[in-house]
Steps between C-alpha positions, in 0.01 A plus 500: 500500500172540773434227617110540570204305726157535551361648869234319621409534865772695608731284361727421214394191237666395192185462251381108436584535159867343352415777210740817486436816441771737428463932480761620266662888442340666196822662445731219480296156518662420822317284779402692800251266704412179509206306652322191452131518363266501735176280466093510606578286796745817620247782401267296762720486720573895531122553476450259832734664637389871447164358622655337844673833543156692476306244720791460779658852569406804538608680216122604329441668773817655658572804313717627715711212428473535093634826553800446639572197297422708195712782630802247552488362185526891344817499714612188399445607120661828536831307698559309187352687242845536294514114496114460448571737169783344351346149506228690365671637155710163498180310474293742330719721316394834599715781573665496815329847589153363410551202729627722777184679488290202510667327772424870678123531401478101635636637802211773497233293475605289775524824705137614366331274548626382823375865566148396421471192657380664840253682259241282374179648612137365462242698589137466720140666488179505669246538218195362686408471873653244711746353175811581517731421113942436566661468162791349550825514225668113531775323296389280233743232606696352314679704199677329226723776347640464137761716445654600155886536401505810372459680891575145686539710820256834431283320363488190767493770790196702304332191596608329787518807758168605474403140528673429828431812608154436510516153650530261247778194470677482153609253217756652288587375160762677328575540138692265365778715335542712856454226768857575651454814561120445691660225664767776671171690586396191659746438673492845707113417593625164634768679746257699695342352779154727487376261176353193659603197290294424220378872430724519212551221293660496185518225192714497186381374198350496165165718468382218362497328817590717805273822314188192394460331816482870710241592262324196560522381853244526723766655783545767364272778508640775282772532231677817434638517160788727312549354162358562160121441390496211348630384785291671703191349275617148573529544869140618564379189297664307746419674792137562417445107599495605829421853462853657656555832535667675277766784478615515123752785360560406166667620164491843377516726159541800637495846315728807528342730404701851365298783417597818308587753749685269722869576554650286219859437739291404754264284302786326374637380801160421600480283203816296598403482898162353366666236332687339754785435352687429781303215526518405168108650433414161739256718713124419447458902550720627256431786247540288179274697284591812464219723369648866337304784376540521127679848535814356649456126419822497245731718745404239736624209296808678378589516853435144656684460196810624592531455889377079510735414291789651715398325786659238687410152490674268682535296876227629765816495745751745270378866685528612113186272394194698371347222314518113661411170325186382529414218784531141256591415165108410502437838548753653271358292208136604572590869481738445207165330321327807529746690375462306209147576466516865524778490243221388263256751605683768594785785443780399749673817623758321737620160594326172380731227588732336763806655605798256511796738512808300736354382823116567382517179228514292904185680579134599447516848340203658299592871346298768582260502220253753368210488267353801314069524495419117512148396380280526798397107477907376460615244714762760627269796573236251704661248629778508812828411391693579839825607366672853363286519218314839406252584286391845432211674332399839452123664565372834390154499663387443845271219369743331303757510822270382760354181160870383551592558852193280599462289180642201683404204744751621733444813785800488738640870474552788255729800534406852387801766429353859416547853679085548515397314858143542375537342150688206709265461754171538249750220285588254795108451609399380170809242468413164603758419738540452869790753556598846279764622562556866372819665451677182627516148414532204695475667879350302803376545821509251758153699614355540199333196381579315119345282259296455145204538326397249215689198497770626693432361794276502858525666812768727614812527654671770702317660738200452748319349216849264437419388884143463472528300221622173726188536734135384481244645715297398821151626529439372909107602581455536888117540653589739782159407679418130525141560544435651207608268269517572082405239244 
């Protein structure tokens, strides 16, 4: 079992608390890490020491020097990205080929941003004789970044490479179901030499405690969040005591969206790629409602019909795996309660329970589980139930399409699978979401940036913007002529 610390100040502390916290394998119930529970005296003392590191070195301001400890750290990722990954579906319970492309895509991000860092730009004008206006882009400081378990590396590096890219020191909490695996990520930051100490800290502990006293202390200047949003809700009451910055990407009820002339193979596997199944449907992005034109909507079920059930559920680590458990018994037990639900409102096509074949009864396995045309106000067809559960309803007008595709509180993304770019594009402006993807589902670029509408969150990652978003502006007003002066 990992044996794990907190890093404060460039160095490695076993939390103040006798508490233990333990991060079991959703496949088996196996201990993987362990850790004692850190308390609000060690959140301060990360946050003093991200603050000493900001006040004492150089780093806010050397951006040569971000970039090449952002570029080592991509190296250092990419050296032991096949360890990173299986720690990663151990802990998680992922596929093994999903966690080897996260562990890359951490990588990337390191490597983009520390790209960027040399490229933070202000601007100046002269808009009235003898003035002269510098806008300059600065760090906010001190960043405490939250990071969920269902992308404990993505999902941390999203965050915290933009953020020390643009000059700011960091306090990382980690979720507590994935801590072992950020702690490995930790532990590459703290072996290269370019990250003064106290830059990156990092704290393990209850959100409670470790997630409260970030979102309260005066220290810290922004939090970046990845969790759902009711978490997301509860953090900005905290932080709005001392009016923190915020950077909030939240839960998500996405639609995927298949229209009558698309190509109904392709929609299909569109339909599956959506749901994530290879993460067990535990992406905030993922395509759970699946919106099909009338003309094809019971071809469509006959089919998801037929292939979920064939596929494999089983270990993340077995290369055969198509569908993993699900993160904590916790979470298997929330999904399976919504299951429930829909069972009461709704035809079930598919699935509905837990699978406990051999080796699954040890572990956290949901089936893959579709429901057929919900009502629109259900618990399962509103609400995010982070698992592989589908529900599916079918449209016949354009109206009645775009009434359910935007007939919720959430507005992270949307997919749109038809062979007319014009009816997709005249479709994807009127969806309320922050990315549509056509023809695809589920594809990112590290330039392009991400986030929601609604309550799905604030600001954006990826990108300029993802940079940007970790600076605060300098207006600096110079009186080029000293005898003249302006009042």
């Amino acid at each position: 079992m990992l044996a794990c610390k907190n890093f404060i100040d460039g160095n490695w502390v076993d939390p103040s608390s006798a508490e233990l916290m333990t991060s079991i394998n959703p496949a088996n119930g196996e201990p993987v890490a362990s850790s004692s529970k850190s308390t609000i005296e060690d959140v301060k003392s990360a946050v003093d020491s991200a603050r000493r590191a900001l006040e004492s070195t150089t780093w806010s301001e050397d951006a040569t020097l971000r970039a090449k400890a952002l570029l080592k750290l991509s190296s250092e990722i990419q050296a032991n990205s096949e360890r990173l990954a299986e720690l990663l579906s151990t802990e998680n319970g992922k596929v093994l080929g999903m966690s080897r492309i996260e562990a890359a895509r951490s990588a990337e991000f390191a490597e983009y941003y520390g790209g960027l860092a040399r490229n933070i730009f202000g601007r100046s004008s002269a808009s009235a004789p003898n003035t002269l206006d510098v806008t300059l882009r600065e760090p906010v400081g001190v960043v405490g970044v939250i990071a969920p378990w269902n992308g404990p590396l993505l999902l941390l590096m999203r965050s915290l490479a933009p953020a020390l890219a643009a000059g700011n020191a960091a306090v990382i909490k980690p979720a507590s179901y994935t801590f072992g695996v950020t702690t490995e990520l930790v532990r590459l930051i703290a072996g290269i030499s370019e990250f003064p100490a106290g830059v990156v800290n990092h704290v393990i502990g209850a959100g409670k405690t470790v997630g409260a006293e970030l979102a309260t202390n005066p220290g810290v200047d922004m939090i970046a969040l990845t969790g759902d949003t009711e978490t997301g809700r509860e953090v900005m009451r905290l932080a709005s005591s001392s009016l923190k910055r915020l950077s909030l990407e939240l839960g998500g009820k996405s639609p995927n969206i298949i229209l009558d002339d698309a190509d109904f193979d392709t929609a299909i596997k569109g339909a599956l790629t959506g749901a994530n199944f290879g993460s067990a449907g535990q992406i905030c992005y993922s395509g759970t409602r699946i919106l099909v034109h009338d003309r094809i909507h019971e071809s469509f079920l006959r089919r998801l019909g037929e292939i979920l059930p064939r596929m494999k559920i089983g270990n993340g680590l077995d290369p055969h795996t198509e569908i993993p458990p699900v993160v904590s018994k916790v979470q298997m037990e929330r999904i399976l309660g919504y299951v429930e639900k829909g069972k009461g409102v709704s035809r079930l096509v598919t699935g509905g329970g837990r699978a406990t074949e051999g080796e699954l009864s040890r572990g956290y396995f949901v089936e893959p589980t579709v429901f057929d045309e919900p009502p629109l106000d259900s618990a399962i067809a509103q609400e995010e139930i982070f698992g592989p559960v589908l529900t599916v309803s079918s449209f016949k007008t354009e109206d009645e399409l775009l009434s359910i595709a935007n007939g919720t509180t959430y507005g992270l993304a949307a997919g749109i699978w038809t062979k007319s770019i014009d009816r997709a594009i005249h479709l994807a402006k009127k969806i309320q979401a922050g990315t549509v993807w056509i023809n695809s589902y589920g594809r990112m670029s590290m330039s392009s940036e991400f986030g929601g509408y609604k309550q799905s969150g604030i600001g954006r990652t990826f990108g300029p913007e993802g940079l940007l978003e970790f600076t605060q502006i300098k207006r600096i007003a110079i009186q080029t002529d000293p005898r003249a002066l302006a009042f």
